[in-house]
N, C-alpha and C positions, 0 to 999 in steps of 0.2 A: 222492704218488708220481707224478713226471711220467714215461710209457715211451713210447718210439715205438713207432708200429703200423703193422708192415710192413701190406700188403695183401694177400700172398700168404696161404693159410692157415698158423697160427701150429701150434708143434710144442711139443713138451716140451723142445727147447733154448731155446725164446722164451722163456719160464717162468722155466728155468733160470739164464736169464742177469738175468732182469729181476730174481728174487727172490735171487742170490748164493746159491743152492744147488744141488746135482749134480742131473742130471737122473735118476738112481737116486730119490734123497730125493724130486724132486717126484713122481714117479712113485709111490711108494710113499705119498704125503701124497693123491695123488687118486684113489686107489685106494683109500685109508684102511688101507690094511696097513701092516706094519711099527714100529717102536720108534722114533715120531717126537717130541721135543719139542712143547710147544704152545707158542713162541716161533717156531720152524722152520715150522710147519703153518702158522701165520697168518698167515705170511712168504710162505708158498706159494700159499696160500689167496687172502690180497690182490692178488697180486700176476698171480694167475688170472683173477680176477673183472676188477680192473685192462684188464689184455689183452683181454680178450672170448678166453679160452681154451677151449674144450669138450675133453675127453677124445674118442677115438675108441673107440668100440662096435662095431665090424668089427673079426673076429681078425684075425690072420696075414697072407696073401698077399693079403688083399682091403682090409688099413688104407690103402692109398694110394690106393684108388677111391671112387668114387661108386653108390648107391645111384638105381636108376629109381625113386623116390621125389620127389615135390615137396612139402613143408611149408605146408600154407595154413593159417592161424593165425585165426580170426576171434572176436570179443567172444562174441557169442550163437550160440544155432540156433534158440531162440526167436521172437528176431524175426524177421519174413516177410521183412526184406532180402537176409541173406546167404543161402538157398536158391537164390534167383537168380544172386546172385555165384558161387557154388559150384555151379551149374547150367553156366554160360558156363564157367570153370574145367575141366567136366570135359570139357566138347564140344570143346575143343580138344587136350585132353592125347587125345584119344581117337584118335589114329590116330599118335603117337609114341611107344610103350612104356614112358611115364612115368605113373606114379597116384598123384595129390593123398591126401594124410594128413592127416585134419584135425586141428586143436587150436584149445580152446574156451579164452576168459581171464575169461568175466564181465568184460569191463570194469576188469581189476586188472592193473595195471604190476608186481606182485611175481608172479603168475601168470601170465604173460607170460614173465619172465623164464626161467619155471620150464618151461613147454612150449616155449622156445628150446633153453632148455637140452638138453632132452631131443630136442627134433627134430632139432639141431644133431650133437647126439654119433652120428646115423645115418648121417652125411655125405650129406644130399640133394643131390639136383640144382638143385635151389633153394628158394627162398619165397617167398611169400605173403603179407604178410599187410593186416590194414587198420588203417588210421589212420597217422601220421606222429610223432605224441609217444608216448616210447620212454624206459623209462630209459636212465641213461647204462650199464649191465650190458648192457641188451639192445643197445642202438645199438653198443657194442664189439662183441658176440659177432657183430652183424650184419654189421658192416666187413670183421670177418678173416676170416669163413667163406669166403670165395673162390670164391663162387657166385651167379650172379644174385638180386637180392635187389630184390621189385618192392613196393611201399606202393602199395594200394588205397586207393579210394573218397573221398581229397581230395587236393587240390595245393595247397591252403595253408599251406605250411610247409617244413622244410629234410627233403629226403630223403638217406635213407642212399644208393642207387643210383639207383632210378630210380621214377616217381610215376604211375599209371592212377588219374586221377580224375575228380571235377568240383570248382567252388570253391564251399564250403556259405558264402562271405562271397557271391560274387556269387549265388547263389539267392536268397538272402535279402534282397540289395536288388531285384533284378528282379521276387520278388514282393510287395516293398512298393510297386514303381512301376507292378503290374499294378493293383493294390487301389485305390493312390491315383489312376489313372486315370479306375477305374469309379464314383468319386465317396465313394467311404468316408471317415472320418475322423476317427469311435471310435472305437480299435482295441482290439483287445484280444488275446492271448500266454496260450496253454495249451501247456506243455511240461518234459519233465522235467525233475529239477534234480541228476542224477547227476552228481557232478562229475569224471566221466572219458567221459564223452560227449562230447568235443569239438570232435564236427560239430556237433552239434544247436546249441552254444555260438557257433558260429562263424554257424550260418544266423543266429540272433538279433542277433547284431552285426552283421550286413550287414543283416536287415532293419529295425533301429532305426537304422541309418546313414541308409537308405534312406528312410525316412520323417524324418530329421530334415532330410533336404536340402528337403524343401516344407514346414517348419516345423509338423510334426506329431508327436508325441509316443504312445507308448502310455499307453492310460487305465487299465489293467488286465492284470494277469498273475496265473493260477496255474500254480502248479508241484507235482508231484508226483515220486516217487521207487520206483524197483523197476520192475516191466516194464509194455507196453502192454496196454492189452484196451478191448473196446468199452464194458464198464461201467464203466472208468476215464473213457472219455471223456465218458459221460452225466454222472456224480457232477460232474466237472469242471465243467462246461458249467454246469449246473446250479447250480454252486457261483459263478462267476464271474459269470455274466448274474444272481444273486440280489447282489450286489454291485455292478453296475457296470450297471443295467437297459437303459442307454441307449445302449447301443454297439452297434455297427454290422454289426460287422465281426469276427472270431472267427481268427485264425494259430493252428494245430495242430503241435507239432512235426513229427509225424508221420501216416500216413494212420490207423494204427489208432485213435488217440483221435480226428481229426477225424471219423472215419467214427461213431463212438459220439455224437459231439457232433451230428452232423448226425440219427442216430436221434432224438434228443432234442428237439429244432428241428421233427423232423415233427409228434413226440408232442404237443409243444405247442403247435401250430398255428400256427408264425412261418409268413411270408411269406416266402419265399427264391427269390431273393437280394437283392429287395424291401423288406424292413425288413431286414434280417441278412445279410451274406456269410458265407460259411466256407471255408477252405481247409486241404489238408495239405502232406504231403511226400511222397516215394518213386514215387508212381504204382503203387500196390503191385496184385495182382489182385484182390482183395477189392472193392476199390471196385465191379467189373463187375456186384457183387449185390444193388448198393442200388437200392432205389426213385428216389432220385435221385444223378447222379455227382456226388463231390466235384470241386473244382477241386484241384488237386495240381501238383507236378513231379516230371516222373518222371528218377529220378536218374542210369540207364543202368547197372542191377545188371547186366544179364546183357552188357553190351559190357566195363562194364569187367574184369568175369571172363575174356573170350575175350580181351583185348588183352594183360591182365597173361601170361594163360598161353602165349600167342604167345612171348612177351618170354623165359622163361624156358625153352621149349621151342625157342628158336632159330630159329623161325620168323618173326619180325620183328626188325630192331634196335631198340635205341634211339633216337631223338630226341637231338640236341645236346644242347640242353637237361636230359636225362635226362625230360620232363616230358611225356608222353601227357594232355592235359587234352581232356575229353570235356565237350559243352556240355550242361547242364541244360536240361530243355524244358518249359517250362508247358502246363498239360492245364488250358483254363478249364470244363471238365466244365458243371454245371448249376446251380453255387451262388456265383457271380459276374455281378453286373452286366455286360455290355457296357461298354466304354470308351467316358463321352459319355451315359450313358443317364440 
């Protein structure tokens, strides 16, 4: 079913017209009341889903407004990232009469779907959320809802409106041409293998770009699945360097297992950055604890929380572009050679 998508927010004649029944019937089919066929309902149904349709959740005299509500949608609250992103987020909403409502997806494109859906039927004032691959339900419902609509935390890829991020392709090669700098040239790739993480997918292919432009290759990877912790990264570590003895050099997806991996590193008395480099991701706080600091890049959690909520509280415009790209900064902490050394 090919339908056009006005851009304005979509009503129960949009529906109506797309799916060739009264807008009584669809009314009655998304309400799930009344004596509908189920030829008519899937009719309605489809052709809902089709639209990026939400029903309205405001009775009466208050369906055609908006909610001081902003939608931020984010994978985890587990990981240490988003607290920051959702830190910056609230510091700016804080002095316009609008407050962020969070919804959690685990990382699942059908859970997504489902807390769009749901945050959509409140008619916010806008959203939030991170990443940029969307199903095609969510990417509809996001088009028509006729509200600022901002994708965090990467700009590698097609945005529905407008993009606050950094590029996890160029992180990834910038810290293979820090590494490769400082003389490395084992490498080796500890990171998850969740396949809807698709930053963390995206730093690996800029950093193996990145290493493949000085005709070096990684020697080793593992990967593991489900969430980060420090004793993920030891077993890790542990697991790889008992595999691959001779390597150099250690790429963390992120700072939580790097930081585990580098515990490990002390424990067994490598020389570092000496015989072994290590590095993470995020620049998260945790690192400030260690005995020695990771090298990292910090990804600009809590800027690009203030800039997206800017965006949507009407306090900044746009970009032509639609694209706020915010630069990644390398933190060479204490477990990296000097360049040249």
């Amino acid at each position: 079913m090919t339908i056009p998508r006005p851009r304005r927010p979509l009503t129960l004649r949009d529906v109506s017209e797309a799916s060739g029944v009264s807008e009584m019937t669809v009314s009655r089919v998304l309400r799930n009341r009344g004596d509908v066929s189920a030829a008519t309902r899937e009719k309605v149904l489809t052709a809902a889903k089709t639209l990026g349709y939400v029903p309205n959740k405001i009775a009466g005299g208050l369906a055609s407004q908006r909610v001081n509500l902003v939608a931020v949608v984010i994978p985890s609250l587990s990981n240490l990232v988003f607290p920051d992103v959702l830190g910056g987020v609230s510091a700016e909403l804080d002095d316009t009469g609008l407050q962020p409502v969070i919804g959690v997806t685990h990382y699942s494109p059908a859970r997504e779907e489902m807390v769009l859906y749901d945050m959509l039927s409140w008619r916010p004032s806008g959203v939030i959320l991170a990443g940029v691959e969307h199903s095609k339900a969510s990417r509809a419902m996001l088009a028509n809802a006729g509200i600022p609509v901002v994708e965090i935390m990467d700009t590698d890829g097609e945005g529905i409106d407008t993009l606050v991020g950094i590029s996890h392709l160029r992180a990834g090669r910038e810290m293979a041409a820090r590494i490769l700098a400082a003389g490395y040239r084992r490498i080796g790739f500890v990171g998850t293998h969740m396949p809807e993480d698709h930053r963390a997918k995206k730093r690996l292919v800029g950093f193996e770009e990145g290493l493949a432009s000085a005709g070096v290759q990684l020697e080793a990877r593992e990967y593991y699945q489900g969430g980060s912790s420090l004793l993920k990264g030891r077993e890790l570590t542990d697991r790889i360097l008992a595999r691959a003895p001779d390597l150099d050099f250690l790429y963390y997806s992120n700072d939580m297992i790097g930081a585990g991996g580098l515990l490990y590193c002390i424990d067994k008395g490598y020389d570092i950055p000496g015989r072994i480099g290590l590095a993470g991701f995020n620049g998260v706080d945790l690192l400030d604890g260690l005995p020695v600091r990771l090298a990292t890049t910090d990804a600009r959690r809590v800027d690009i929380g203030r800039r997206a909520a800017r965006l949507v509280a009407g306090k900044d415009m746009p970009p032509a572009d639609r694209i706020v790209a915010l630069t990644p900064t390398f933190m060479p902490g204490d477990t990296i050679r000097n360049a040249g050394a």
